[in-house]
mmCIF file of the N, C-alpha and C atoms, coordinates in Angstrom:
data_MODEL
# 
_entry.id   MODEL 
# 
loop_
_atom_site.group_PDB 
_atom_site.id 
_atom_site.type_symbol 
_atom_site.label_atom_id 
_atom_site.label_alt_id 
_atom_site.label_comp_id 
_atom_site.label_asym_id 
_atom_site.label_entity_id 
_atom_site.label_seq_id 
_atom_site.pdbx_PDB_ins_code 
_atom_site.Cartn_x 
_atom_site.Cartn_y 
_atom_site.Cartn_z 
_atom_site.occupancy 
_atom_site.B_iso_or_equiv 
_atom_site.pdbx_formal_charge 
_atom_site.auth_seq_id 
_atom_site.auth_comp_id 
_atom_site.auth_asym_id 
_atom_site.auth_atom_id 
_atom_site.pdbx_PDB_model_num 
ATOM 1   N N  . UNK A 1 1  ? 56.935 30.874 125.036 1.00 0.00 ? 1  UNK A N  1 
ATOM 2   C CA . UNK A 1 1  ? 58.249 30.726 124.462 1.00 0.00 ? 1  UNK A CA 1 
ATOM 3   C C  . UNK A 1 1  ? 59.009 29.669 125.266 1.00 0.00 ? 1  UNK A C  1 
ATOM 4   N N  . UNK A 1 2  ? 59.900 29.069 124.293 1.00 0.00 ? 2  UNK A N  1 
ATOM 5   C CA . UNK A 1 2  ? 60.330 27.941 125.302 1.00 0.00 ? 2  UNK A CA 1 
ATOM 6   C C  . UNK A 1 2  ? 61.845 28.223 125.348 1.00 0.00 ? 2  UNK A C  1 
ATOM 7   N N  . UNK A 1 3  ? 62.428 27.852 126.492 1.00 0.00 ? 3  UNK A N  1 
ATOM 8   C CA . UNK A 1 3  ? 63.867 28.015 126.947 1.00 0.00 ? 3  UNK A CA 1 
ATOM 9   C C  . UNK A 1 3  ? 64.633 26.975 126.061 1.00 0.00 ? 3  UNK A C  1 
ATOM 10  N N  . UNK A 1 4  ? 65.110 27.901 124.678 1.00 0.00 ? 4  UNK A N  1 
ATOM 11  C CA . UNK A 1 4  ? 66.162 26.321 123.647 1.00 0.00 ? 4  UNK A CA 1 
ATOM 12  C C  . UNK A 1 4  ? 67.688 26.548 124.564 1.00 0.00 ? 4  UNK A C  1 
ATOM 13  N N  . UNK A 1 5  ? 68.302 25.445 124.547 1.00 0.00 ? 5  UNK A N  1 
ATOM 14  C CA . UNK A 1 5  ? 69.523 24.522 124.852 1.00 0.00 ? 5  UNK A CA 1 
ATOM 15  C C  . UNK A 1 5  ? 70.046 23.710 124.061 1.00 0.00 ? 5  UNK A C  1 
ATOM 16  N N  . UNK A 1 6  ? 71.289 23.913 124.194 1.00 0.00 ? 6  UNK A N  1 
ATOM 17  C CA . UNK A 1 6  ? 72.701 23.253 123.550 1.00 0.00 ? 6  UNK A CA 1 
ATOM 18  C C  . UNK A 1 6  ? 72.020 22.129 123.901 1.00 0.00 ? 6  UNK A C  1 
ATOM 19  N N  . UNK A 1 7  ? 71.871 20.820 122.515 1.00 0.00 ? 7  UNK A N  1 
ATOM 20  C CA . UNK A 1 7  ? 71.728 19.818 122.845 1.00 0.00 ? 7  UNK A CA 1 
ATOM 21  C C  . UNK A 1 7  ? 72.688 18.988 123.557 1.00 0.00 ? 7  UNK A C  1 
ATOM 22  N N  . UNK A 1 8  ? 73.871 19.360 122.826 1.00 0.00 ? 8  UNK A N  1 
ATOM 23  C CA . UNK A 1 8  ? 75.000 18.476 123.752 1.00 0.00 ? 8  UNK A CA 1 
ATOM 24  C C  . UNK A 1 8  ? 75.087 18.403 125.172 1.00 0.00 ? 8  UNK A C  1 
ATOM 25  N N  . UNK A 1 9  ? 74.602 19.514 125.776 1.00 0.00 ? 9  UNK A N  1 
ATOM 26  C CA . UNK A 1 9  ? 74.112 19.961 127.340 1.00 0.00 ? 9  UNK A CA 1 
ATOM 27  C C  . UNK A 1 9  ? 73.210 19.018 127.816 1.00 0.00 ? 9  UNK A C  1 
ATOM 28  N N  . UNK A 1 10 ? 72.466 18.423 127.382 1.00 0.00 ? 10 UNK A N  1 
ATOM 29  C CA . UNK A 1 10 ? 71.076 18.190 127.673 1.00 0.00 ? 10 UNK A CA 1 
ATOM 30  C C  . UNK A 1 10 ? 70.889 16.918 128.611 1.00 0.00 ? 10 UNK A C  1 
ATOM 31  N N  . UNK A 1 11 ? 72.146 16.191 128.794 1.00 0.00 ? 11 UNK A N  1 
ATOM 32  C CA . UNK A 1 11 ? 72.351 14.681 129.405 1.00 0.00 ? 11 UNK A CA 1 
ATOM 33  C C  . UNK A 1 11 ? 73.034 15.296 131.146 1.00 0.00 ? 11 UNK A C  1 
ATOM 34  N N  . UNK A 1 12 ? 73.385 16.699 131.166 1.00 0.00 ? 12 UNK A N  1 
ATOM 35  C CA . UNK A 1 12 ? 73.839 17.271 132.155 1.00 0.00 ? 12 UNK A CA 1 
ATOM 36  C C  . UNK A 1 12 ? 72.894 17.012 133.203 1.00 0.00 ? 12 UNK A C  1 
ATOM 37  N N  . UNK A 1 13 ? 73.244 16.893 134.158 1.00 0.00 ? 13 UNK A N  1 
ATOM 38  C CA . UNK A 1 13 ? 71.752 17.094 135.845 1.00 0.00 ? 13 UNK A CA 1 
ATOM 39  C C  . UNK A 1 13 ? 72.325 18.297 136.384 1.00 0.00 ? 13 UNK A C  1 
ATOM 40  N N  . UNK A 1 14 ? 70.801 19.397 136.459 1.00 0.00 ? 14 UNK A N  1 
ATOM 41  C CA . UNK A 1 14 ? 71.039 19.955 137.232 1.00 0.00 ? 14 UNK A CA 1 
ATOM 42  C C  . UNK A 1 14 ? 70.508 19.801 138.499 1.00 0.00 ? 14 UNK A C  1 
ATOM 43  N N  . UNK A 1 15 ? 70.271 20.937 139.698 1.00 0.00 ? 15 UNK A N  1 
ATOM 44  C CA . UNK A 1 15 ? 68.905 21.391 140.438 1.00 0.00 ? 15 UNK A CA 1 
ATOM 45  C C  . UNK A 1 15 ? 68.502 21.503 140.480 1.00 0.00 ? 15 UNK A C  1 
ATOM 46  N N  . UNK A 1 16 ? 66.742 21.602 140.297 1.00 0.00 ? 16 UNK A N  1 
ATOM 47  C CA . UNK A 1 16 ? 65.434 22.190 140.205 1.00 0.00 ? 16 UNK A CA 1 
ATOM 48  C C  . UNK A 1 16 ? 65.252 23.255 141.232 1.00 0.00 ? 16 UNK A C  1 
ATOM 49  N N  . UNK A 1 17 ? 65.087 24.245 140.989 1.00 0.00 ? 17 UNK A N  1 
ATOM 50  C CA . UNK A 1 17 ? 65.419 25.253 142.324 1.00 0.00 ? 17 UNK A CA 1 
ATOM 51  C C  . UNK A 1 17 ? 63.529 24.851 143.038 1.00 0.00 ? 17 UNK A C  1 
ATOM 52  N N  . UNK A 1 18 ? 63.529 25.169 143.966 1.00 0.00 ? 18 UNK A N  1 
ATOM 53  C CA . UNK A 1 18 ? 62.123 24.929 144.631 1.00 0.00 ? 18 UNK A CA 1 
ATOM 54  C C  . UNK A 1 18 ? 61.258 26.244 144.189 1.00 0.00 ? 18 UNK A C  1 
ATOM 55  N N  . UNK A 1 19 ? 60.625 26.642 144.402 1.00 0.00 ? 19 UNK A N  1 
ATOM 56  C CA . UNK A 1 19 ? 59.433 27.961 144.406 1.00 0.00 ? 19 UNK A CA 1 
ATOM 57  C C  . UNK A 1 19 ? 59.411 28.359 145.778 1.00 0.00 ? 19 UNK A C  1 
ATOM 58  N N  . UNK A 1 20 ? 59.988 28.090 146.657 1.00 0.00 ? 20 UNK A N  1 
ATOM 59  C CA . UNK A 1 20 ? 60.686 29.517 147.793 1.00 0.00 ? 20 UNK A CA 1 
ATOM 60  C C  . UNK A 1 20 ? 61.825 29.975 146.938 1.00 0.00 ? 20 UNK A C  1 
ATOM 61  N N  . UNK A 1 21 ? 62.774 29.413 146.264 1.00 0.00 ? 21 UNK A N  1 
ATOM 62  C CA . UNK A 1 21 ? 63.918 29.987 146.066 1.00 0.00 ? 21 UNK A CA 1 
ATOM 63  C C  . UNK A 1 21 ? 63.992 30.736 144.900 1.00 0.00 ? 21 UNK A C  1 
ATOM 64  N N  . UNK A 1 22 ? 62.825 30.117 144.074 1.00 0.00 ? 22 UNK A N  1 
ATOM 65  C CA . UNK A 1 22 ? 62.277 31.215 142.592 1.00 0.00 ? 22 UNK A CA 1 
ATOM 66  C C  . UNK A 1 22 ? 61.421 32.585 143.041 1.00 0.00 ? 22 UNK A C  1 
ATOM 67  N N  . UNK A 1 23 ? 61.056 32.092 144.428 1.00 0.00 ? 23 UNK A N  1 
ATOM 68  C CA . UNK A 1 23 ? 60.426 33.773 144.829 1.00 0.00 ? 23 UNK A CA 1 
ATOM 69  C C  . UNK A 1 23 ? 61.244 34.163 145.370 1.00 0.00 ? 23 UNK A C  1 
ATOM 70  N N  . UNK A 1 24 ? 61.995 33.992 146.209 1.00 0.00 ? 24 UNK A N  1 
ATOM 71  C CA . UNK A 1 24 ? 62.962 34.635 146.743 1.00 0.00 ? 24 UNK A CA 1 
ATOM 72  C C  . UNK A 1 24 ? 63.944 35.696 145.755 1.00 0.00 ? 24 UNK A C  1 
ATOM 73  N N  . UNK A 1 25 ? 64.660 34.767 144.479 1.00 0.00 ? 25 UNK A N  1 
ATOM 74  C CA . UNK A 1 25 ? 64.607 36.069 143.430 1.00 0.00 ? 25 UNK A CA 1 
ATOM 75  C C  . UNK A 1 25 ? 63.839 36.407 142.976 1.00 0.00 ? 25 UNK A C  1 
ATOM 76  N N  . UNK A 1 26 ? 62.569 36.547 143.106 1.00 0.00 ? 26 UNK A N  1 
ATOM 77  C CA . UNK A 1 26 ? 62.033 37.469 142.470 1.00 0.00 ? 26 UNK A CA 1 
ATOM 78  C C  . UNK A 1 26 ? 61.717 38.492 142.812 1.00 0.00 ? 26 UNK A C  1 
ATOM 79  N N  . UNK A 1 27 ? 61.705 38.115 144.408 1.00 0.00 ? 27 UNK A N  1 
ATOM 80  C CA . UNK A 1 27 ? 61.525 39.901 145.493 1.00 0.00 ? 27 UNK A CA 1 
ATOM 81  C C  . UNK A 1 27 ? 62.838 41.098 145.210 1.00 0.00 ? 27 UNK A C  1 
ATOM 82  N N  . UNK A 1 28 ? 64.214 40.251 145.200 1.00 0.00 ? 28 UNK A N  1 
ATOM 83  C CA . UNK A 1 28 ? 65.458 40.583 145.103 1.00 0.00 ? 28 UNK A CA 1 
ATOM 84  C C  . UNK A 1 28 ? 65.511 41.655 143.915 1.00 0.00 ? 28 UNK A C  1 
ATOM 85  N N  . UNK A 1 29 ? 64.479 41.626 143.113 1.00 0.00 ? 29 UNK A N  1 
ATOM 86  C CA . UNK A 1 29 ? 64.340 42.870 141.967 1.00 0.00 ? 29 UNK A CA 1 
ATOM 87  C C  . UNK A 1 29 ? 63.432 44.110 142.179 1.00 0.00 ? 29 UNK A C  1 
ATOM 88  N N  . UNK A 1 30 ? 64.425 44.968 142.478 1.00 0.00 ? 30 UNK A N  1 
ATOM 89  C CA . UNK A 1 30 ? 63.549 46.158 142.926 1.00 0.00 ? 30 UNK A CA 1 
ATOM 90  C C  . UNK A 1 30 ? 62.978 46.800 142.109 1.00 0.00 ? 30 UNK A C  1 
ATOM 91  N N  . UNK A 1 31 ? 62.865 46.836 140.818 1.00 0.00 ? 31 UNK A N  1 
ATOM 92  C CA . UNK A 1 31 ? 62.048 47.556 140.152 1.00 0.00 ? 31 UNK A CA 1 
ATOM 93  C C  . UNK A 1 31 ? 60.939 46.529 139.699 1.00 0.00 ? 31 UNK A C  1 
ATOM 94  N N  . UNK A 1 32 ? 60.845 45.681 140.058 1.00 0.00 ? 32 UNK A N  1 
ATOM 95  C CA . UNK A 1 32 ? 59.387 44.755 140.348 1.00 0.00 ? 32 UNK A CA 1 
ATOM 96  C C  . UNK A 1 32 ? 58.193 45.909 140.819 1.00 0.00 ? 32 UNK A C  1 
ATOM 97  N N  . UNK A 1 33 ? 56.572 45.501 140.760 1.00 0.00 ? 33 UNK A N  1 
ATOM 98  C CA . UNK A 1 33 ? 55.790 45.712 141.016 1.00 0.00 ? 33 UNK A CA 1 
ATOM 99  C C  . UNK A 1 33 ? 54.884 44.769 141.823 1.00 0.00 ? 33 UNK A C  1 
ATOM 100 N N  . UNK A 1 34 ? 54.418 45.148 142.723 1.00 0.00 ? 34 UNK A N  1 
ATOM 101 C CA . UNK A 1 34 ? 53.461 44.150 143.605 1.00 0.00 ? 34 UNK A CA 1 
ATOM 102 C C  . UNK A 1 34 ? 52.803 43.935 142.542 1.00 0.00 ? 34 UNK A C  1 
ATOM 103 N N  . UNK A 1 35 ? 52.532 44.000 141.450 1.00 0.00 ? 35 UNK A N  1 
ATOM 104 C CA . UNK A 1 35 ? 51.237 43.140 140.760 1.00 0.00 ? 35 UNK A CA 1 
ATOM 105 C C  . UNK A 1 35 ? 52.218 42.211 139.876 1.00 0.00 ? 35 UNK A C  1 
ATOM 106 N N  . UNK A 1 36 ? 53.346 42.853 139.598 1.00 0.00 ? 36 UNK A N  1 
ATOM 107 C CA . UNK A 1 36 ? 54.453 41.937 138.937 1.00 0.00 ? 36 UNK A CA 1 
ATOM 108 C C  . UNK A 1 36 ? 54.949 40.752 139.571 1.00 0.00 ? 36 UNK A C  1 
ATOM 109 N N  . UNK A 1 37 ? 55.305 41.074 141.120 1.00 0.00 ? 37 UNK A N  1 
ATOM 110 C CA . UNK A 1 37 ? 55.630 39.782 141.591 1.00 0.00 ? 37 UNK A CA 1 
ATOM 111 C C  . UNK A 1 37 ? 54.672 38.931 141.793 1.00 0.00 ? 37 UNK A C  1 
ATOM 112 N N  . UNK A 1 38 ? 53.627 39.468 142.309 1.00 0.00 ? 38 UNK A N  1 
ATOM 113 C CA . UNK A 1 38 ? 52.074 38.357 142.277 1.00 0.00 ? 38 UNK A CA 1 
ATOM 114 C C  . UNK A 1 38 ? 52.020 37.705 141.408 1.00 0.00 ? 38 UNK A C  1 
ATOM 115 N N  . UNK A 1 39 ? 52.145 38.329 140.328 1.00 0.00 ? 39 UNK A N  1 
ATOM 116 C CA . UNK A 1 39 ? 52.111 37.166 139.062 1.00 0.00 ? 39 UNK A CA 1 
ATOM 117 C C  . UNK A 1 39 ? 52.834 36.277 139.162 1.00 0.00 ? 39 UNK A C  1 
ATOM 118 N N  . UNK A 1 40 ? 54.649 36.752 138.928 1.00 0.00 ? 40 UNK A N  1 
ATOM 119 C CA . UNK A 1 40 ? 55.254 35.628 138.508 1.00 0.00 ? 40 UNK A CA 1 
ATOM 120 C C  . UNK A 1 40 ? 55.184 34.243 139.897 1.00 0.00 ? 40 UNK A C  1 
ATOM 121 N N  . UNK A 1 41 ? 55.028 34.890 141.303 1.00 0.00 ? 41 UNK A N  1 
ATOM 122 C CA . UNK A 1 41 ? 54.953 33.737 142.035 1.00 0.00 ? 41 UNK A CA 1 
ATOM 123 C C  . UNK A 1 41 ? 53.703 33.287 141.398 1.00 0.00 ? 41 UNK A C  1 
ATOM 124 N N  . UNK A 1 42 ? 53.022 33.562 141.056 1.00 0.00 ? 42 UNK A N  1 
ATOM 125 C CA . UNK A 1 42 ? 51.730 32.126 140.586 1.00 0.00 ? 42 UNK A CA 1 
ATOM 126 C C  . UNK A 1 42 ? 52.010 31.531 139.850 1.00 0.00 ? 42 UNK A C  1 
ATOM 127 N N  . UNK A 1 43 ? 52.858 32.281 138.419 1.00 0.00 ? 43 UNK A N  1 
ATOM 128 C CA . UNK A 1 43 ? 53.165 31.573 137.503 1.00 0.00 ? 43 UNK A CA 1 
ATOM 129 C C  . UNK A 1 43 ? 54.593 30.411 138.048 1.00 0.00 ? 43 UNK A C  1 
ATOM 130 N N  . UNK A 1 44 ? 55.132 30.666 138.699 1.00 0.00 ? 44 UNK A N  1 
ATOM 131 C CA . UNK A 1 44 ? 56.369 30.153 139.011 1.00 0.00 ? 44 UNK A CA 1 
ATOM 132 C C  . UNK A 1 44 ? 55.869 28.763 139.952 1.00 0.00 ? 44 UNK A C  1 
ATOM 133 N N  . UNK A 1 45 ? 54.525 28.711 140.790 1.00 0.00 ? 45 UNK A N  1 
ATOM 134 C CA . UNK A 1 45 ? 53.737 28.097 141.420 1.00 0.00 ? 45 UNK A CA 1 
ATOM 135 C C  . UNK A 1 45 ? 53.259 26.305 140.510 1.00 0.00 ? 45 UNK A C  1 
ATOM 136 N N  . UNK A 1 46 ? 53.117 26.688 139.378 1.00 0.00 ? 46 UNK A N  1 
ATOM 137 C CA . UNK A 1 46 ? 52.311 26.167 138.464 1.00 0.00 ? 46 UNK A CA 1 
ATOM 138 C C  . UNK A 1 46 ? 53.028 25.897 137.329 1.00 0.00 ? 46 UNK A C  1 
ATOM 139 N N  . UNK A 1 47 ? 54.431 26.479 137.260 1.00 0.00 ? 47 UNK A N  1 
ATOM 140 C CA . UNK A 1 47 ? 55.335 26.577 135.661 1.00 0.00 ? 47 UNK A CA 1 
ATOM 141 C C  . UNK A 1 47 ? 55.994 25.142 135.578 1.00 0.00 ? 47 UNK A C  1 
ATOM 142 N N  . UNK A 1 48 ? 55.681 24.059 133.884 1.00 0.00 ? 48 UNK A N  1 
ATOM 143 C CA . UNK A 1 48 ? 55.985 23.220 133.714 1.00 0.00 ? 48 UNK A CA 1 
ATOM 144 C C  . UNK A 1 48 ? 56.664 23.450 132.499 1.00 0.00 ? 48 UNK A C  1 
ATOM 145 N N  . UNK A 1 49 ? 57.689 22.390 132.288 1.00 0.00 ? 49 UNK A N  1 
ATOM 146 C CA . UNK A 1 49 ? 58.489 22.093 131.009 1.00 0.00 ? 49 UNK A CA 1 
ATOM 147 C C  . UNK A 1 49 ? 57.566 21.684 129.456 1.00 0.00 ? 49 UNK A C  1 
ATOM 148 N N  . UNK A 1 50 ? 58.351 21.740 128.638 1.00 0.00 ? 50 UNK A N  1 
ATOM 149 C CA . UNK A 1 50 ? 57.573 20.638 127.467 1.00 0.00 ? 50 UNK A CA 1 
ATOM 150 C C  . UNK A 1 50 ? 57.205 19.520 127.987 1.00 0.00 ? 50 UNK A C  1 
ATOM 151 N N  . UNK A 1 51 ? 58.118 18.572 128.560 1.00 0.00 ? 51 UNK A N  1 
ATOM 152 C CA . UNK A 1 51 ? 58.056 17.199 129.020 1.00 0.00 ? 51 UNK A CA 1 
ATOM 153 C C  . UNK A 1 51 ? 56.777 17.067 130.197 1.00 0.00 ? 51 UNK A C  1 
ATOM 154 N N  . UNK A 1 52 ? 56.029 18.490 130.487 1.00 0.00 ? 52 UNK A N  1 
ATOM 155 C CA . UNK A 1 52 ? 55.283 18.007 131.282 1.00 0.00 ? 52 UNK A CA 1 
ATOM 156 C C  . UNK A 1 52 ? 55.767 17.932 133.331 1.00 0.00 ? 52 UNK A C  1 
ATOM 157 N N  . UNK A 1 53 ? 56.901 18.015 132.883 1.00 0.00 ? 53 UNK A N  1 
ATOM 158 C CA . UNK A 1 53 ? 57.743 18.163 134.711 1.00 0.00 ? 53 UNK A CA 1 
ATOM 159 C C  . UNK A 1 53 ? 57.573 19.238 135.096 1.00 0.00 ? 53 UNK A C  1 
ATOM 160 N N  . UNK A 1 54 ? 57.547 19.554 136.597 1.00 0.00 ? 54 UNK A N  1 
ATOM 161 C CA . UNK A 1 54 ? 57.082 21.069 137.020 1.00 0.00 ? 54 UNK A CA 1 
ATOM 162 C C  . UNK A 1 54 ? 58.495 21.426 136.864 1.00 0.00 ? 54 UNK A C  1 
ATOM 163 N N  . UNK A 1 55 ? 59.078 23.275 136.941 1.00 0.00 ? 55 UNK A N  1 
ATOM 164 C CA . UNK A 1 55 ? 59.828 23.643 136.819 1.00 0.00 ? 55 UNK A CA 1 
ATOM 165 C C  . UNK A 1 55 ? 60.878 23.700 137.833 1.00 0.00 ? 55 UNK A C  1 
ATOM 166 N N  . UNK A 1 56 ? 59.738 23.913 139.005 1.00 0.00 ? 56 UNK A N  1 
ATOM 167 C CA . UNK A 1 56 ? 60.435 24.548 140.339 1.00 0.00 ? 56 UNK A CA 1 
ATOM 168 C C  . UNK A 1 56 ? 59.763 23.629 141.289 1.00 0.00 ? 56 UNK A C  1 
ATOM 169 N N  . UNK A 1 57 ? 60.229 22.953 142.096 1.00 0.00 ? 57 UNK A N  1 
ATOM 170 C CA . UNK A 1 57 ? 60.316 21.935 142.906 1.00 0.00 ? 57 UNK A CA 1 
ATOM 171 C C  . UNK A 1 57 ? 59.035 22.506 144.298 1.00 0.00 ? 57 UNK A C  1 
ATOM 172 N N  . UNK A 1 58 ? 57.903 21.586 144.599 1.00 0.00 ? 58 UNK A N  1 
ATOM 173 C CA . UNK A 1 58 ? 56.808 21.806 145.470 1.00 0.00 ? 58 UNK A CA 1 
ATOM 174 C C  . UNK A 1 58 ? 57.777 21.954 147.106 1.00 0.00 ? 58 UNK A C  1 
ATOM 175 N N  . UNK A 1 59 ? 57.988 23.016 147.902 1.00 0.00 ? 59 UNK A N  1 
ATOM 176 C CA . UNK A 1 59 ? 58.441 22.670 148.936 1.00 0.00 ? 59 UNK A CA 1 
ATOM 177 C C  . UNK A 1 59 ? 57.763 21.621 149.512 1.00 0.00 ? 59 UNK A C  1 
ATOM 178 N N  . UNK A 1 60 ? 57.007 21.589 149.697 1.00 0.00 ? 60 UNK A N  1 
ATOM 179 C CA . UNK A 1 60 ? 56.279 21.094 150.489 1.00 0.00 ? 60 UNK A CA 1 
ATOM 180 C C  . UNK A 1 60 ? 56.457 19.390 150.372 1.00 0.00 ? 60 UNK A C  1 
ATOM 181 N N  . UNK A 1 61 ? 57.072 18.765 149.128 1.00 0.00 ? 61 UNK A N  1 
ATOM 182 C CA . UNK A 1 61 ? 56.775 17.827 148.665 1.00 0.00 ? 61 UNK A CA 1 
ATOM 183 C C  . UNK A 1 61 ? 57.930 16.898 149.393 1.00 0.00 ? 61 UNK A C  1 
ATOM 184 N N  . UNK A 1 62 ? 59.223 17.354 149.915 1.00 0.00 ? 62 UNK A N  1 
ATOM 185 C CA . UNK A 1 62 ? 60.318 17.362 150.067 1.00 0.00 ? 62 UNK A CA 1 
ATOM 186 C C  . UNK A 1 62 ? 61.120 16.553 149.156 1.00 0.00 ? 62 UNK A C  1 
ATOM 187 N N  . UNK A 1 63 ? 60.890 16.759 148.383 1.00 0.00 ? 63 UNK A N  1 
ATOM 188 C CA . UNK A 1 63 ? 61.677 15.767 147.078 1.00 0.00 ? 63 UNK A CA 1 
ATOM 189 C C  . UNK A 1 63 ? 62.569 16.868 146.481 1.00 0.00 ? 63 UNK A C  1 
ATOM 190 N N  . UNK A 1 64 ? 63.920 16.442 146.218 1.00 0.00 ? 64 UNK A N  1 
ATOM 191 C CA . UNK A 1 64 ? 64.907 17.479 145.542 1.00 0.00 ? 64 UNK A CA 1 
ATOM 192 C C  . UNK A 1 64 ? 64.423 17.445 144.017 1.00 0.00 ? 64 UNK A C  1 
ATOM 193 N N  . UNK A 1 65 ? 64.170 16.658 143.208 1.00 0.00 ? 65 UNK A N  1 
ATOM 194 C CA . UNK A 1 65 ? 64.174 16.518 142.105 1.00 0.00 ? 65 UNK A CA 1 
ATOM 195 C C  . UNK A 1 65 ? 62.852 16.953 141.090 1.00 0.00 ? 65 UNK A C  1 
# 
């Protein structure tokens, strides 16, 4: 399923949050499951847009964008 948006929005810049900070909420939910969060950090690891751009920014890469 894909995340739809107000086109008029769409020229906006945001942040790309990194994947420490997408796991970081994801621990923050306590009715999570260790097999639940395993997942989504992999998926969150690996998660790209339509356009092909990753979602959540490689720490490692040190690039904000």
């Amino acid at each position: 399923m894909w995340i739809k948006r107000d086109p008029s929005r769409s020229g906006i810049a945001h942040p790309v949050p990194s994947v420490t900070q997408a796991r970081n909420l994801i621990r923050l939910d306590q009715d999570l499951t260790l097999a639940e969060i395993v997942l989504a950090e992999d998926v969150i690891s690996i998660a790209v847009g339509k356009n092909g751009n990753r979602l959540f920014n490689d720490d490692s890469s040190g690039n904000s964008h």
